[in-house]
C-alpha positions, 0 to 999 in steps of 0.5 A: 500500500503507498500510504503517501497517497492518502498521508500526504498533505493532511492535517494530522494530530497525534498526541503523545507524540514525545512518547515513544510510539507517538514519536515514531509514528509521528516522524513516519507521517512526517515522511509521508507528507503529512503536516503533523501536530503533537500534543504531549508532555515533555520528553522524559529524557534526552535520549528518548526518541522524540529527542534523538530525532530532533522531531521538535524541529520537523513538527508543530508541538503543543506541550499539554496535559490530556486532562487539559480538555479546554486547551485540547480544544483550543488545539484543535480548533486552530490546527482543523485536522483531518485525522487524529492519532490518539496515543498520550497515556500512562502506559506502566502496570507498576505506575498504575499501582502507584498512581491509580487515580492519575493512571484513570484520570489520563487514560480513561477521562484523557480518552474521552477528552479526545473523542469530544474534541474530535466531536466538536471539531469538523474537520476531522474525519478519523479518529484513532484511538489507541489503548492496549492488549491489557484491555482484556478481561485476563482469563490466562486463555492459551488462545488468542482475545479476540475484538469482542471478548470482554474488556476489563482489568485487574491491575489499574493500568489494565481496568483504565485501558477497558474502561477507555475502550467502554467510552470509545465504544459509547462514542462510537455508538452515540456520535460517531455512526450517522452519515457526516460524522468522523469515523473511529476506531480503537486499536489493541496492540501487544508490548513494543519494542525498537529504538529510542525507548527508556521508560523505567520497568520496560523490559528492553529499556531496562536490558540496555540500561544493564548492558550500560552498567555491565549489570545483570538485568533483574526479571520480576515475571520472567515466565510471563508470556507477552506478545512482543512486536516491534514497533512498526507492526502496529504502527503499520497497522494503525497507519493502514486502518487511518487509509481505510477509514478516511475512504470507507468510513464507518464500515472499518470503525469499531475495534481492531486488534494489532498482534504479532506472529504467534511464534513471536509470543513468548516468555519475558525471559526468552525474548531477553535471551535472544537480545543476549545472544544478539548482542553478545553481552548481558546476564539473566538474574531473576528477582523475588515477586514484587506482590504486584498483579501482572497477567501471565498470559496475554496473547491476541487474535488478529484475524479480523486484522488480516482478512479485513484490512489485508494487515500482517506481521512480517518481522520474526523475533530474530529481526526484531532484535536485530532493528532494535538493537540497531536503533539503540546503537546510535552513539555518535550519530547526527539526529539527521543520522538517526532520522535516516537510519529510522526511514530506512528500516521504515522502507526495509519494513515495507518491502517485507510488507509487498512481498507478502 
């Protein structure tokens, strides 16, 4: 598919767009011709992606809080987007524990702030709201949820991400299907990985922070199983869902799931593995439980995904490993370096895509 035909001079919001997928979707809208603007905190450290790649000087950026609903309004009343890519959240299970009622607040209450700025902005005509696999009622199923199995949560980040999934489906259902109205959807998509990632309890961030100080990297769920992609699948995906929906409308709003290949769920522990035989470096010690809930099994069906939206994942583990630890080798590097080096793993990525 040439996204550019379709990306290419619009108007398009991300929010979140500091945040590590935000910023790597939005420096691929950036390259397919699209007038981007974030909406965001700013970026945590100076070697996140957003950064690195020195998106601030390529991108129009409002730094807010999503909870901010006036100033989101305010927002997007002065850029008129045609689409919108929603992304900002708190995105940790160990921070929800600590920060549940913020964790709710920004999810849940952000989610919804959102969808009533796309409802009171006309210019927009797709909306892409993005939550997670942990969306789910965890049942530890060793099959794949699908889009209609119940969202819910134990954990506060979990129950924050279905409850986002309830307002969506409200907003969808209430404002969002009658003739002229904007056509939205949400996406679910598994844990990603790739470069320019250094959020605190991230598996990945925290196994290049071992490797930095020649430490072994300390797993707390190493058993857990996690449907691991890099951060193009999804990204893809979504990217592929935006085209459909501005030319089909409403018959591809609704939920869609963005999983990777079922050979690429596996422990949390055999995916540090092989970034150590990748790497050659790092050691595995595994800590006592921290008494927090975790599910330990989450995998997705991404059917519909496929037969519906002609989407697949392309990358196996190996080749996840290989980009990721690729883009977090950029010592050195100019950020047009490090922009190029993204673009072209972008264009590897989509010639995997044309063959299949």
């Amino acid at each position: 598919m040439d996204l550019s035909k379709i990306y290419d001079g619009k108007r398009v919001v991300v929010t979140g767009d500091t945040g590590f997928k935000g910023s790597w979707l939005a420096l691929w809208l950036h390259n397919l011709g699209a007038a981007v603007t974030g909406i965001g905190l700013a970026p945590k450290t100076p070697r996140d992606n957003y950064v690195i790649c020195g998106l601030d000087s390529v991108i129009t950026h409002h730094s807010c809080d999503i909870r901010q609903y006036d100033n989101i309004l305010e927002i997007f009343s002065a850029t008129e987007p045609d689409m919108v890519f929603h992304l900002a959240a708190q995105p940790l299970v160990p921070e929800s524990y600590a920060t549940p009622r913020e964790t709710f607040e920004i999810n849940t209450q952000g989610t919804a702030n959102i969808l009533e700025a796309v409802r009171r902005t006309p210019s927009v005509q797709v909306g892409v709201m993005v939550t997670s696999d942990k969306c789910y009622e965890n049942r530890e199923w060793v099959h794949g949820y699908r889009e209609t199995d119940p969202v819910g949560g134990h954990d506060p980040y979990s129950a924050s991400k279905g409850a986002a999934e309830i307002v969506i489906s409200s907003y969808i259902r209430s404002f969002f299907s009658g003739d002229g109205a904007p056509a939205v959807s949400s996406v679910r998509a598994g844990n990603v990985m790739g470069g320019g990632d250094w959020s605190e309890n991230r598996i990945i961030p925290d196994f290049m922070r071992s490797l930095e100080d020649k430490k072994p990297i300390t797993l707390r769920n190493p058993g857990a199983v996690r449907p691991w992609q890099h951060v193009l699948e999804p990204l893809y995906g979504y990217l592929m869902l935006g085209s459909a929906m501005i030319q089909k409308g409403h018959s591809f709003s609704g939920a869609w799931n963005f999983g990777p290949l079922h050979r690429n769920t596996l422990t949390v522990e055999a995916l540090i593995r092989k970034f150590i035989e990748h790497s050659g470096d790092g050691t595995v010690e595994v800590s006592k439980r921290d008494g927090l809930h975790e599910a330990g099994l989450l995998s997705l069906d991404i059917s519909k995904a496929i037969h519906q939206l002609n989407w697949h994942p392309v990358l196996d583990v190996d080749t996840m490993v290989r980009l990721t630890l690729d883009e977090y080798a950029i010592k050195g590097l100019t950020p047009e370096a490090i922009v190029d080096q993204r673009c072209t793993h972008i264009d590897e990525y989509m010639n995997l895509q044309k063959r299949m």
